[in-house]
C-alpha positions in Angstrom: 55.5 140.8 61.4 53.1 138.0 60.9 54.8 135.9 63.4 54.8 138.1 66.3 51.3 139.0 65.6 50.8 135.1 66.1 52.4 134.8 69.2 50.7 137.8 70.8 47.4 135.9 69.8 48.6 132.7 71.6 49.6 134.5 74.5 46.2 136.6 75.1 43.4 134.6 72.8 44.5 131.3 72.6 42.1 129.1 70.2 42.1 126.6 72.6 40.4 128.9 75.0 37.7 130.5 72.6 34.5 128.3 72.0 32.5 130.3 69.6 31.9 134.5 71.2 32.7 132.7 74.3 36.6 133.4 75.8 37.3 131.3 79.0 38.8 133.4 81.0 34.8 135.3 80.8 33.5 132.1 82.0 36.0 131.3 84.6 35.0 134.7 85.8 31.3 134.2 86.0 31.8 131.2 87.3 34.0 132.0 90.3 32.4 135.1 90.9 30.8 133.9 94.3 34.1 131.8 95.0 37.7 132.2 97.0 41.0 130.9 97.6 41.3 127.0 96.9 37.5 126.9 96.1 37.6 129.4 93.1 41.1 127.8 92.1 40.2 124.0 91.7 36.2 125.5 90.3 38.3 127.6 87.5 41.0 124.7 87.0 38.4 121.9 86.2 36.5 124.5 84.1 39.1 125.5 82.2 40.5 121.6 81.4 36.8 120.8 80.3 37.2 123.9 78.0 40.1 122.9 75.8 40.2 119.4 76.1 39.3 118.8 72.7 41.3 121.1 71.3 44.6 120.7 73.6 45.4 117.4 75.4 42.1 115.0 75.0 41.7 112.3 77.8 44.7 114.3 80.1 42.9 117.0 80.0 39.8 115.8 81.2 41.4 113.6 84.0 42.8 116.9 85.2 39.7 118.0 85.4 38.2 115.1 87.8 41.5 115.7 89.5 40.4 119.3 90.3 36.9 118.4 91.6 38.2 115.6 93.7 40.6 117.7 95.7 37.5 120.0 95.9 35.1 117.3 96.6 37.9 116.4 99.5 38.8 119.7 101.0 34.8 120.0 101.1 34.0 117.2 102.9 36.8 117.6 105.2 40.1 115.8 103.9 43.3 117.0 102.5 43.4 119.2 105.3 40.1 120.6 104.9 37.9 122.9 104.8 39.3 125.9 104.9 37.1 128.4 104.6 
């Protein structure tokens, strides 16, 4: 019983996405509230890398992170076949 208890929990409350009353997918919503399409993906996705890297993947985590504002950065200023809007 224990076990599937604990794989529920990693499924739908991951530690690595719960910084003190604080659940990630909360922020991500806050934070993208204002957003759409790519600009509310790559916003959530560098969010959500800076979130758990010290509890997940360390330095790949937060180099997935500048990879997610970069291709934002680009698509904003016009590159990688942007802006769409």
């Amino acid at each position: 019983m224990k076990k599937k208890a604990k794989v529920k929990e990693a499924v739908n409350h991951p530690p690595h996405y719960n910084q003190g009353d604080i659940e990630c997918i909360d922020a991500l919503d806050a934070a993208t509230i204002n957003l759409t399409g790519i600009e509310a993906f790559n916003t959530a996705s560098a969010i959500k890398y800076l979130w758990r890297w010290k509890q997940k993947n360390g330095v790949e985590d937060l180099k997935k992170s500048v990879w997610y504002i970069n291709h934002l950065i680009l698509r904003l200023e016009g590159g990688a076949n942007g802006p769409r809007r």
